[in-house]
Structures are given as structure tokens and as C-alpha cells.
PDB file of N, CA, C and O in Angstrom:
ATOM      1  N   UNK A   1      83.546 -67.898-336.204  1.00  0.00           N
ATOM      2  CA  UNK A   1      82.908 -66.832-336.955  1.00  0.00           C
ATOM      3  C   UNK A   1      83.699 -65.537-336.766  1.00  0.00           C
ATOM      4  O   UNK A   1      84.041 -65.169-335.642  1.00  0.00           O
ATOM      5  N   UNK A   2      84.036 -64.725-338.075  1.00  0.00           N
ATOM      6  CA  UNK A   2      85.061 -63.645-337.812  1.00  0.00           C
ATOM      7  C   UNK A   2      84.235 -62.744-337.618  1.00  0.00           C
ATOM      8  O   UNK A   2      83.299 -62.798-338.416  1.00  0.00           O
ATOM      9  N   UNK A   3      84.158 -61.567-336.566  1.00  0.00           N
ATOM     10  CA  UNK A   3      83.850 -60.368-336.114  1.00  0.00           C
ATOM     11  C   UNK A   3      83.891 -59.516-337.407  1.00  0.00           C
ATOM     12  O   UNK A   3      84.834 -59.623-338.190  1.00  0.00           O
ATOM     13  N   UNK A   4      82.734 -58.568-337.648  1.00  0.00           N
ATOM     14  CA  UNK A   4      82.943 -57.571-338.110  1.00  0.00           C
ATOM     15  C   UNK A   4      83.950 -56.558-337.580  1.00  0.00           C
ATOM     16  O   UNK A   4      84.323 -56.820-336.436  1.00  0.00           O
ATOM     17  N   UNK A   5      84.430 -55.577-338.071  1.00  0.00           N
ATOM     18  CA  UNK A   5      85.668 -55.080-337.575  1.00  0.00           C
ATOM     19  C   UNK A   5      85.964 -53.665-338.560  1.00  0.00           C
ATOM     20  O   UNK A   5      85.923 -53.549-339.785  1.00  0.00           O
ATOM     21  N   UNK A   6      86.245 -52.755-337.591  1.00  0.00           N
ATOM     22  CA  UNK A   6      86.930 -51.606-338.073  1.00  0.00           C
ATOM     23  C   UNK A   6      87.581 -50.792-337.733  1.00  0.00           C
ATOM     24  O   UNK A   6      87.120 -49.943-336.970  1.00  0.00           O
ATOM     25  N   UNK A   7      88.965 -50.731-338.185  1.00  0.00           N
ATOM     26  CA  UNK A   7      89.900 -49.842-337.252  1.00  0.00           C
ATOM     27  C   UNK A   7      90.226 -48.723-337.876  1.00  0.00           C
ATOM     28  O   UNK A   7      90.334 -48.529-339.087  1.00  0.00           O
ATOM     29  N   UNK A   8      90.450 -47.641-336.557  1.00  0.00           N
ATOM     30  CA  UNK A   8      90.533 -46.057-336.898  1.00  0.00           C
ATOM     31  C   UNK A   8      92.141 -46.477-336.510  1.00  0.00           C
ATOM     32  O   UNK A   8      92.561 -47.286-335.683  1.00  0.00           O
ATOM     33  N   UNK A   9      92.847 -45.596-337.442  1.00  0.00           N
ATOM     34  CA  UNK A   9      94.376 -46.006-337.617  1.00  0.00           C
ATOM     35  C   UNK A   9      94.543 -44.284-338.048  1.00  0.00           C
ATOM     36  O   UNK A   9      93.839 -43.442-338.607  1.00  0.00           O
ATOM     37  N   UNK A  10      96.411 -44.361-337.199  1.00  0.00           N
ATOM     38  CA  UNK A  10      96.624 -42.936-337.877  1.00  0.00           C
ATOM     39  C   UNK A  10      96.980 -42.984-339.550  1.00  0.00           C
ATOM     40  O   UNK A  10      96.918 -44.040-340.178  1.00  0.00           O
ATOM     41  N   UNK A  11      97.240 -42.095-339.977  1.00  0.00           N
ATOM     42  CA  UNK A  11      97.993 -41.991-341.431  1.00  0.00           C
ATOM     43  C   UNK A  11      98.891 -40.832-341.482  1.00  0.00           C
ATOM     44  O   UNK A  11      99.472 -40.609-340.420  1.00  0.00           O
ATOM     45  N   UNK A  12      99.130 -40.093-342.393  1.00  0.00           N
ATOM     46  CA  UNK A  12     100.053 -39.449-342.337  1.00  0.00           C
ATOM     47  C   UNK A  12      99.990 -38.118-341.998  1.00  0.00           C
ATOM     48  O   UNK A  12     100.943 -37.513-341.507  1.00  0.00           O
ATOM     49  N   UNK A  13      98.960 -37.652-342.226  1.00  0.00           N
ATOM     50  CA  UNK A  13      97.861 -36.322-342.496  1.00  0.00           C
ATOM     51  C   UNK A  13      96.439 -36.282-341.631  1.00  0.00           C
ATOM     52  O   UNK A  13      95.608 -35.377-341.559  1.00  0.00           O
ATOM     53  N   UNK A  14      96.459 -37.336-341.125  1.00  0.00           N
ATOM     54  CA  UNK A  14      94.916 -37.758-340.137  1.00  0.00           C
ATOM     55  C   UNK A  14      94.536 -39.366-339.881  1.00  0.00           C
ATOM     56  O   UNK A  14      95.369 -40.272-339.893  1.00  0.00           O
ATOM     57  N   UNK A  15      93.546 -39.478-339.720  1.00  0.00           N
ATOM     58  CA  UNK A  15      93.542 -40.751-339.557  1.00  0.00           C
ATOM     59  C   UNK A  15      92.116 -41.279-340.539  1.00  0.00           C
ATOM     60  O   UNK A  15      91.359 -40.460-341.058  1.00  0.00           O
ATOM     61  N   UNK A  16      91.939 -42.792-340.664  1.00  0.00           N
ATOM     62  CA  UNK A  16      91.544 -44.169-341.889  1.00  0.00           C
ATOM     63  C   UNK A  16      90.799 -44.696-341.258  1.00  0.00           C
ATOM     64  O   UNK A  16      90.861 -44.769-340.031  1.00  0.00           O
ATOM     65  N   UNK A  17      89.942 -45.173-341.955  1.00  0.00           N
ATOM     66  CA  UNK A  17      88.745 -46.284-341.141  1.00  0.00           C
ATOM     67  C   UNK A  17      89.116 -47.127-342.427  1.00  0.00           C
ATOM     68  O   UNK A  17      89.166 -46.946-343.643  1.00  0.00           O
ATOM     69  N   UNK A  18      89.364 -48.206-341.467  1.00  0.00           N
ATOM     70  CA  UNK A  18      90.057 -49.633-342.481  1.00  0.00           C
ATOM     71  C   UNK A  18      89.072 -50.936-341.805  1.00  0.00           C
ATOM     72  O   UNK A  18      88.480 -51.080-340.735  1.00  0.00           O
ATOM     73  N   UNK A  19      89.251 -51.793-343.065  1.00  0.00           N
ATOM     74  CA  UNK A  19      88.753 -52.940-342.125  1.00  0.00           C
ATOM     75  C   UNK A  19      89.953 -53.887-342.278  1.00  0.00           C
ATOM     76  O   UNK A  19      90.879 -53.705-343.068  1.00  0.00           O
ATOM     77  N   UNK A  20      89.809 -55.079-341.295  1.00  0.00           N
ATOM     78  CA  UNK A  20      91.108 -55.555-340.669  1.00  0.00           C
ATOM     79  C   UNK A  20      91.887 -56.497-342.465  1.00  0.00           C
ATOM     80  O   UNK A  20      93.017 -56.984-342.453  1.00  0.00           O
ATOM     81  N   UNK A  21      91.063 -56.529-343.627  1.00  0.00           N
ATOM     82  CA  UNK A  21      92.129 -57.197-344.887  1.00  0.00           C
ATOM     83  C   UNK A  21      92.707 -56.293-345.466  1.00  0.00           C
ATOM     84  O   UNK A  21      93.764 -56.251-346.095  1.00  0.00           O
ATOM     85  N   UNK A  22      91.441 -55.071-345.054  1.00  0.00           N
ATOM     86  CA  UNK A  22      91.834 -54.213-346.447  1.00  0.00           C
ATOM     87  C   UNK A  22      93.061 -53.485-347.091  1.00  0.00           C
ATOM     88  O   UNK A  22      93.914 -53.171-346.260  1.00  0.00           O
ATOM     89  N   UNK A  23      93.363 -53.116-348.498  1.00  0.00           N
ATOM     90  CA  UNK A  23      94.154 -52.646-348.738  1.00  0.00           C
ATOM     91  C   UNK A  23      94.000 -51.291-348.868  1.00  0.00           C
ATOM     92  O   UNK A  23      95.116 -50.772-348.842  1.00  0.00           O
ATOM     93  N   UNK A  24      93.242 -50.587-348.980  1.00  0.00           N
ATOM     94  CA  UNK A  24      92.446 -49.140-348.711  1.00  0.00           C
ATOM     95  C   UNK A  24      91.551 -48.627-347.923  1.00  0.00           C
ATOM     96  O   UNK A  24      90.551 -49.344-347.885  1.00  0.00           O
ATOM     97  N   UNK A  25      91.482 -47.780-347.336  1.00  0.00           N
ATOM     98  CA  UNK A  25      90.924 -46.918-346.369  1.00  0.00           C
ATOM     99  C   UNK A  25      89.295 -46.796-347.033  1.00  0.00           C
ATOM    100  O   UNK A  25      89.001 -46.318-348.129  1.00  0.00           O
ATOM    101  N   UNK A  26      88.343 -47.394-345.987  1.00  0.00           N
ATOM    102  CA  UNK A  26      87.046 -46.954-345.953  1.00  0.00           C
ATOM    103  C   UNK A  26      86.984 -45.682-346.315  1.00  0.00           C
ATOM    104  O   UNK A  26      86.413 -45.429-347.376  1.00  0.00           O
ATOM    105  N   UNK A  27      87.551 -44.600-345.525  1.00  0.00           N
ATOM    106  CA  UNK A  27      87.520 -43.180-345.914  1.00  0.00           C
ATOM    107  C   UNK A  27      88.736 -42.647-344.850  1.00  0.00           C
ATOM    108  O   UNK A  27      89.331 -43.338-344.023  1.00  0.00           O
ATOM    109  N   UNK A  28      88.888 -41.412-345.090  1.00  0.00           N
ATOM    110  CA  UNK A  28      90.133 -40.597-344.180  1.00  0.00           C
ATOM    111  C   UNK A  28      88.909 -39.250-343.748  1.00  0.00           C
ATOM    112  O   UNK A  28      87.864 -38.778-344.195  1.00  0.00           O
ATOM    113  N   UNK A  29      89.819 -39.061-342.639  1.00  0.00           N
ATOM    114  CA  UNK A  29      89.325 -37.977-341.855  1.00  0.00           C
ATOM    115  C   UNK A  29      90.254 -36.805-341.252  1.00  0.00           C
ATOM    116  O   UNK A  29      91.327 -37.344-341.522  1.00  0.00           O
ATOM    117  N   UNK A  30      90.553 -35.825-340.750  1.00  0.00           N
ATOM    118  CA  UNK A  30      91.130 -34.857-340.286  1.00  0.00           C
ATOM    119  C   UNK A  30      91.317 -35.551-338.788  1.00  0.00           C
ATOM    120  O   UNK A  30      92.422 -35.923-338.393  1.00  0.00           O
ATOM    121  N   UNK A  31      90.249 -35.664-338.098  1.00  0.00           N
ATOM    122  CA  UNK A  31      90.265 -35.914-336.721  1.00  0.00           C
ATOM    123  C   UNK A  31      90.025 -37.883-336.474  1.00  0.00           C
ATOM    124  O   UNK A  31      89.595 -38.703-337.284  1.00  0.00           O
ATOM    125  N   UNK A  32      90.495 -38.079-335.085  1.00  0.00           N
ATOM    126  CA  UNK A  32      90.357 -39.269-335.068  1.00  0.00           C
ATOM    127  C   UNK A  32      88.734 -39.453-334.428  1.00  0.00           C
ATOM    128  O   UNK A  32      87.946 -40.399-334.403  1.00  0.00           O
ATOM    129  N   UNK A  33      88.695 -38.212-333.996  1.00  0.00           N
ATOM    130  CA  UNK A  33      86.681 -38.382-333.442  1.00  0.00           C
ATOM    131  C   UNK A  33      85.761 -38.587-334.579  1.00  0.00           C
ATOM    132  O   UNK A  33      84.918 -39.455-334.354  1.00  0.00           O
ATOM    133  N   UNK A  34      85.671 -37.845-336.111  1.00  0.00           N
ATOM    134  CA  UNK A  34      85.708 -37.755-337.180  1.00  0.00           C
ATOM    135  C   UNK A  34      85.836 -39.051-337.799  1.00  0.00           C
ATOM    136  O   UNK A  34      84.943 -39.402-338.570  1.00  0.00           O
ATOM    137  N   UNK A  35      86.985 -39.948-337.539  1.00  0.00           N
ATOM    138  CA  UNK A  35      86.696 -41.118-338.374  1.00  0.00           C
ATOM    139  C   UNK A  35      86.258 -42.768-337.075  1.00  0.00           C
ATOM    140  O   UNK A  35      85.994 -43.965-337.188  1.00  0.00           O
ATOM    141  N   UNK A  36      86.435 -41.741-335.980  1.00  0.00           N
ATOM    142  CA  UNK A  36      85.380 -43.320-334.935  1.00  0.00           C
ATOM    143  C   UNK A  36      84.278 -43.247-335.459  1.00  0.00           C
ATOM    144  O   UNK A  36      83.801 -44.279-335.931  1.00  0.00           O
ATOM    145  N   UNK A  37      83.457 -41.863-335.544  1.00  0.00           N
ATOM    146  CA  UNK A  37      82.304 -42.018-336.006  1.00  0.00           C
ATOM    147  C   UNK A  37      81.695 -42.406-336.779  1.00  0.00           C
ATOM    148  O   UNK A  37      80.553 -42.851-336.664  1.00  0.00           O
ATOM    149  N   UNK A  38      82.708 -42.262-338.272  1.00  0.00           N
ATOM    150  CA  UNK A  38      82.416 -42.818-339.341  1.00  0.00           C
ATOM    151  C   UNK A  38      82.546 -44.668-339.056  1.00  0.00           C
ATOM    152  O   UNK A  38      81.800 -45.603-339.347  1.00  0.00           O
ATOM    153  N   UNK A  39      83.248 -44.621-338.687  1.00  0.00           N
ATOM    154  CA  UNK A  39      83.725 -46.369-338.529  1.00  0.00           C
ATOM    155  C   UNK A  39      82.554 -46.942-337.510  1.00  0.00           C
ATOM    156  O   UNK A  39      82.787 -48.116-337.221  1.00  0.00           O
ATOM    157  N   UNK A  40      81.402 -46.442-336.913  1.00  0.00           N
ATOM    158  CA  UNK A  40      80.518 -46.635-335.980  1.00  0.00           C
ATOM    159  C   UNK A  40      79.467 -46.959-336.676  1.00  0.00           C
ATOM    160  O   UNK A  40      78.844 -48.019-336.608  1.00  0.00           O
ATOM    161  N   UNK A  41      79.177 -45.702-337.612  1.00  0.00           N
ATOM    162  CA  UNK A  41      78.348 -45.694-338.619  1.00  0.00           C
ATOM    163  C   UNK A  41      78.376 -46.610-339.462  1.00  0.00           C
ATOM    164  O   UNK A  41      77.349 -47.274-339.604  1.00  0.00           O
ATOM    165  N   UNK A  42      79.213 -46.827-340.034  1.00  0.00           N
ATOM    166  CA  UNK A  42      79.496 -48.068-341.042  1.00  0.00           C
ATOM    167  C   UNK A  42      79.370 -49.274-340.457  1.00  0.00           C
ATOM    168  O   UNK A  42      79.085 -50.159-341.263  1.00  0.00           O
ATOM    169  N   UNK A  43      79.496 -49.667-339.186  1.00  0.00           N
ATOM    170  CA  UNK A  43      79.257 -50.840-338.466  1.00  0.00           C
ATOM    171  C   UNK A  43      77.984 -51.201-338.022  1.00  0.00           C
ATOM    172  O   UNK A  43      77.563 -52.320-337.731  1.00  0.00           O
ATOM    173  N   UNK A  44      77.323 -49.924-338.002  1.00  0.00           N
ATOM    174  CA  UNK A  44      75.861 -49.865-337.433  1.00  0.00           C
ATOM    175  C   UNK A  44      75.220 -50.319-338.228  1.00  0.00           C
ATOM    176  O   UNK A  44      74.004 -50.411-338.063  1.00  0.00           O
ATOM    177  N   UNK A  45      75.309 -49.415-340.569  1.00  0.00           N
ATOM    178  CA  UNK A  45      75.024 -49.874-341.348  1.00  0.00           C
ATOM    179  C   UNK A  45      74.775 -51.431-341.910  1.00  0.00           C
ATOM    180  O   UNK A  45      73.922 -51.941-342.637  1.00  0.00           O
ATOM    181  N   UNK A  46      76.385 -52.107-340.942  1.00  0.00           N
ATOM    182  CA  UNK A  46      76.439 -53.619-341.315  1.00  0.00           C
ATOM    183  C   UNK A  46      75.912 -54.499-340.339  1.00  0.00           C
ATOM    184  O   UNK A  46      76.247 -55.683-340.373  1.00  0.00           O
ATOM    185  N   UNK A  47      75.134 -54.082-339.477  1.00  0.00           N
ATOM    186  CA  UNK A  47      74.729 -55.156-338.488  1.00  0.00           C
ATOM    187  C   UNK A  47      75.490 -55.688-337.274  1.00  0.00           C
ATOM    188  O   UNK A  47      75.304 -56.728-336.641  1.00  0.00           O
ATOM    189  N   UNK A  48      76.489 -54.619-337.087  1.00  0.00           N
ATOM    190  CA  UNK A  48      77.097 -53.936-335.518  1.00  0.00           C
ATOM    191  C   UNK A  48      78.548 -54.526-335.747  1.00  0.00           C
ATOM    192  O   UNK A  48      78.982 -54.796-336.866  1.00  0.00           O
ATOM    193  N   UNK A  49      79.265 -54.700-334.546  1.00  0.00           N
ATOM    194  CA  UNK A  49      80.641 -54.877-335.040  1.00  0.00           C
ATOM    195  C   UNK A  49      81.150 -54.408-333.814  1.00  0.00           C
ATOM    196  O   UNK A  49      80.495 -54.085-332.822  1.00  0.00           O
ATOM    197  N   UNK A  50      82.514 -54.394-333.979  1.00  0.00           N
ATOM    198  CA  UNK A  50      84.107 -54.125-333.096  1.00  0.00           C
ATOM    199  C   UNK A  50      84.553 -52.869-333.708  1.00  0.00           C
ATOM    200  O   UNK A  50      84.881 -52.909-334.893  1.00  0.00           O
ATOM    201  N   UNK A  51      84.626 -51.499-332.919  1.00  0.00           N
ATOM    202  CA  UNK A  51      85.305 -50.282-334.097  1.00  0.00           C
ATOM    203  C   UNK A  51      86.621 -50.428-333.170  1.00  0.00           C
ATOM    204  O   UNK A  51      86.258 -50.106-332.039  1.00  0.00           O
ATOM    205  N   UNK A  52      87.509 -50.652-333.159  1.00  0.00           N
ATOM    206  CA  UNK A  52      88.908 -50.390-332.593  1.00  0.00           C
ATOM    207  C   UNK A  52      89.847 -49.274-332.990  1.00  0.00           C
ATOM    208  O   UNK A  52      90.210 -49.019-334.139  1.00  0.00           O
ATOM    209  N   UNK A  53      90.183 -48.659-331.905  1.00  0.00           N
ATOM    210  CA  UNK A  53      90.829 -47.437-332.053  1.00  0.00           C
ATOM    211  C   UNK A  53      92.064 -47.135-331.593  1.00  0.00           C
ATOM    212  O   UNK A  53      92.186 -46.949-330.382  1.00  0.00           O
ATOM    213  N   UNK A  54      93.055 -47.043-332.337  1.00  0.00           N
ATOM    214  CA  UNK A  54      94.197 -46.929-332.263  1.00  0.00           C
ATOM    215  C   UNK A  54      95.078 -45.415-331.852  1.00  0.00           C
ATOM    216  O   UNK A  54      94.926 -44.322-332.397  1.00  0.00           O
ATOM    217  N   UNK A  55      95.787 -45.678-331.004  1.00  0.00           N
ATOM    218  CA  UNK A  55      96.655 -44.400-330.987  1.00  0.00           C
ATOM    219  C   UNK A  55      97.598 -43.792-331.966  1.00  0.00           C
ATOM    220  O   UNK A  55      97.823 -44.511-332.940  1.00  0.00           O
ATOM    221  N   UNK A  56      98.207 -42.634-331.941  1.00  0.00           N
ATOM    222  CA  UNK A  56      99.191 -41.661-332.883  1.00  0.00           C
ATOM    223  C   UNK A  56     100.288 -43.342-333.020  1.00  0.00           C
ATOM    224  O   UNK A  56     100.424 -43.899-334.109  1.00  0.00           O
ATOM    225  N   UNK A  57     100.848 -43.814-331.902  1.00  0.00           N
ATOM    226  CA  UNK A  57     101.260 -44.545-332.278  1.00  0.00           C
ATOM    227  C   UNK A  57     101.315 -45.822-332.815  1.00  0.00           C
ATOM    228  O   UNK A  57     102.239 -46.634-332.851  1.00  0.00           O
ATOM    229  N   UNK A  58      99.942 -45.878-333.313  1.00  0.00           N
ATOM    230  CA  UNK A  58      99.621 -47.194-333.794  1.00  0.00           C
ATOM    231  C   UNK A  58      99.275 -48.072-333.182  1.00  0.00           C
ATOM    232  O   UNK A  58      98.853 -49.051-333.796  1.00  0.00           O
ATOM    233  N   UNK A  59      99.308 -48.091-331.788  1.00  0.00           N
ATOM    234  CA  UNK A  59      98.653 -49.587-330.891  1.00  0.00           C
ATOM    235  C   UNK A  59      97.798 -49.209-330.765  1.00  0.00           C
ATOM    236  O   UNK A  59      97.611 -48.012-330.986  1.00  0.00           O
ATOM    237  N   UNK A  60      96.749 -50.091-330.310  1.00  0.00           N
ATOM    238  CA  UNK A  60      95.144 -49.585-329.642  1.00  0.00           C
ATOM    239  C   UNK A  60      95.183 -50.028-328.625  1.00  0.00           C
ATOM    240  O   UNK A  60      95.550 -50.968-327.920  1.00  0.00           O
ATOM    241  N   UNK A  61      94.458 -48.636-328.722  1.00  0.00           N
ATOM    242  CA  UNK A  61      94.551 -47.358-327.194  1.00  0.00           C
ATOM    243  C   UNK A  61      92.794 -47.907-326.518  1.00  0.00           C
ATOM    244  O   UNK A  61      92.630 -48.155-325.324  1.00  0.00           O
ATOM    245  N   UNK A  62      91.574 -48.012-327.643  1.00  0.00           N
ATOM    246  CA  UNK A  62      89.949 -48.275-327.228  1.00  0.00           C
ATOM    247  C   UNK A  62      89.336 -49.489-327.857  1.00  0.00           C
ATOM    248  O   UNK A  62      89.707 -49.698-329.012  1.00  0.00           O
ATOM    249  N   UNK A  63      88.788 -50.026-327.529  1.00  0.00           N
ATOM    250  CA  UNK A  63      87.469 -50.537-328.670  1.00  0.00           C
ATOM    251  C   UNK A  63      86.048 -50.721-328.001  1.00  0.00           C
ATOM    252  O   UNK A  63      85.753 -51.213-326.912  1.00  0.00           O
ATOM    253  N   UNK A  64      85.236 -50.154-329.026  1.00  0.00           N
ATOM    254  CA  UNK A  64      83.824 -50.227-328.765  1.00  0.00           C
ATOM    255  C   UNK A  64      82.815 -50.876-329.533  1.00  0.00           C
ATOM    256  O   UNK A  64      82.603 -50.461-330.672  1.00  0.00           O
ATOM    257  N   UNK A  65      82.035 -52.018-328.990  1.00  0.00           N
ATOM    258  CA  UNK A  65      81.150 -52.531-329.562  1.00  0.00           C
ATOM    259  C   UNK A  65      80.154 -51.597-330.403  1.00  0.00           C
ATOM    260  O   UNK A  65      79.857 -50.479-329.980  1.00  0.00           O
ATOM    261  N   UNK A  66      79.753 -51.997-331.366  1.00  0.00           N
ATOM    262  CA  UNK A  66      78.244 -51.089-331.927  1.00  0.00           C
ATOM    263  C   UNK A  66      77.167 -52.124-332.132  1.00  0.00           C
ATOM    264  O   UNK A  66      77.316 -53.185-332.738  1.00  0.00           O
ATOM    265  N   UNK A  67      76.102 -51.705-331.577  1.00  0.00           N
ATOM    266  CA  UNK A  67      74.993 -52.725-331.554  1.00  0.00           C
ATOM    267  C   UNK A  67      74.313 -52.970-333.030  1.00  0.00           C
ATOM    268  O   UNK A  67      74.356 -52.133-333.931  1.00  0.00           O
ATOM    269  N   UNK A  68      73.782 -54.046-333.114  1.00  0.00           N
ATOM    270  CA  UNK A  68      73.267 -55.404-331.970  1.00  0.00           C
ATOM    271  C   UNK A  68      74.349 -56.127-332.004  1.00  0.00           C
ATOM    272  O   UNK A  68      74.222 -57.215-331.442  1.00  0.00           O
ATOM    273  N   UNK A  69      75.620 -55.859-332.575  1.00  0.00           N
ATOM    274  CA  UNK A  69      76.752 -56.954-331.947  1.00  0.00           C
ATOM    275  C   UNK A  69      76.444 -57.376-330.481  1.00  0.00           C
ATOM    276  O   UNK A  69      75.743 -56.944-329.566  1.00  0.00           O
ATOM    277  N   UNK A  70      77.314 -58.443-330.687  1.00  0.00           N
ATOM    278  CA  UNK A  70      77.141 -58.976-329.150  1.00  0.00           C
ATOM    279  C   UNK A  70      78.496 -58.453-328.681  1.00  0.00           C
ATOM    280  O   UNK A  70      79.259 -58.233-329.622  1.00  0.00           O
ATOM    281  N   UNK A  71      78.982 -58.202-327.491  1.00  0.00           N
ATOM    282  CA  UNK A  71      80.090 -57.340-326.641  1.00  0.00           C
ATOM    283  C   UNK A  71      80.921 -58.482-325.802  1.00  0.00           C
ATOM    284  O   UNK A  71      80.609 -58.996-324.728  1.00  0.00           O
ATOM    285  N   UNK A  72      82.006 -58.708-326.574  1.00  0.00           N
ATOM    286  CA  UNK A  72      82.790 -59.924-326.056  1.00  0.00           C
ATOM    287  C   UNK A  72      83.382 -59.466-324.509  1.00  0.00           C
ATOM    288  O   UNK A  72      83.801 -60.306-323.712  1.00  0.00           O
ATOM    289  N   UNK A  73      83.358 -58.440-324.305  1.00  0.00           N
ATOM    290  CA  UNK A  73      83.719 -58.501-322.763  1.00  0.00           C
ATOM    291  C   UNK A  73      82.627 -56.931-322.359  1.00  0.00           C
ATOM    292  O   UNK A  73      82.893 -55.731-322.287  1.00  0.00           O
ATOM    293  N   UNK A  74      81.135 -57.884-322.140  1.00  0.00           N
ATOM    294  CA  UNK A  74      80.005 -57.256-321.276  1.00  0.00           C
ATOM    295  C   UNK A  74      80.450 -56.519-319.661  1.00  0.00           C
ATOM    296  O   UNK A  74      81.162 -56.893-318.729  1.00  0.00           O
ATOM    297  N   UNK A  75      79.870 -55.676-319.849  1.00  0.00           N
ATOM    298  CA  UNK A  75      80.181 -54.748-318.112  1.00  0.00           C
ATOM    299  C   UNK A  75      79.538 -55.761-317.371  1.00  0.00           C
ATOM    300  O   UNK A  75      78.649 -56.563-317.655  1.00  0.00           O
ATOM    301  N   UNK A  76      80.262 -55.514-316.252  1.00  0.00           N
ATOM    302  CA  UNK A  76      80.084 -56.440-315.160  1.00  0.00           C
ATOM    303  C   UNK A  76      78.866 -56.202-314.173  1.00  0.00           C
ATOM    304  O   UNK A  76      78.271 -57.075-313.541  1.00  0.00           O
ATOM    305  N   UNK A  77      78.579 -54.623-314.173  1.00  0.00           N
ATOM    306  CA  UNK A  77      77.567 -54.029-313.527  1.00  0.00           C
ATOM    307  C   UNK A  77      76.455 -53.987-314.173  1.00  0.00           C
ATOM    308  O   UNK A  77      76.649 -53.667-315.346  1.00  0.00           O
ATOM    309  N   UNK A  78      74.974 -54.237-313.826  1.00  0.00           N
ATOM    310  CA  UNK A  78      74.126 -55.052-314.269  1.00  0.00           C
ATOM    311  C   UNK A  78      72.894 -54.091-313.554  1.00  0.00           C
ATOM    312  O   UNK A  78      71.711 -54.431-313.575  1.00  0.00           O
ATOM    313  N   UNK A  79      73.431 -52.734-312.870  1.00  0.00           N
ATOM    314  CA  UNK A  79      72.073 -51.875-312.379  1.00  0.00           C
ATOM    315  C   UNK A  79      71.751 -51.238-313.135  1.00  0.00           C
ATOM    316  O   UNK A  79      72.596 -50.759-313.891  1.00  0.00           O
ATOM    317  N   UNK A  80      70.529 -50.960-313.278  1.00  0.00           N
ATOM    318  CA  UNK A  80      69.883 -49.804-314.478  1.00  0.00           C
ATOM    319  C   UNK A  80      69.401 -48.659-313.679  1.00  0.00           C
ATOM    320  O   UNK A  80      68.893 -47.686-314.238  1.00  0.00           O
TER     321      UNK A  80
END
């Protein structure tokens, strides 16, 4: 089963919330905080997901589950 998925990628001028076929940008943003959020939001909208976040140079640098996805690598610490 393929993961929902959305990556914040730079561009030329700011950075894209893409999903991993697409040929166009969900939307563009100025800041890369600006388009995690959006890409959070949109995942939240779809019933949770993987937002992966990439550095200036293009590798990724984060990724964060958005719920109710399930979190392929759960924290290990388990105190509340």
C-alpha cells in the first residue's frame, strides 16, 4: 500500500509542496515553514500522510508523520 506523501522541495524563488508523481506543485510558498504547513494541512485534509522535507539542496533534511497516519518509525519512549 503506497503512503500518502508530500514533499516540500526548493524551487527557484521559494519552495513547492509536490506529491511524489506529480508534475506540478500543490502550491509555492516564499518560506519553507510556509509550505510544511501547507503540505501538513493538505495531508491532514487527506487522512494523514508522510510530509517530507527537503533541504536548499534538495536531499531531505526531515519528515513528519500527520495523523491518523500510522508513523513508520514510532518514538521509542512511551512516558506520558
Amino acid at each position: 500500500m503506497a503512503r500518502n506523501q508530500r514533499h516540500v522541495v526548493p524551487t527557484g524563488d521559494g519552495w513547492a509542496v509536490k506529491a511524489p508523481s506529480a508534475k506540478r506543485a500543490s502550491s509555492t510558498h516564499t518560506t519553507q515553514a510556509g509550505a510544511e504547513r501547507r503540505a501538513k494541512q493538505i495531508l491532514g485534509n487527506a487522512g494523514g500522510g508522510e510530509a517530507v522535507i527537503h533541504g536548499r539542496d534538495g536531499r531531505i533534511r526531515d519528515s513528519d508523520t500527520v495523523p491518523p497516519a500510522n508513523d513508520p518509525n514510532p518514538p521509542t519512549d512511551t512516558k506520558h
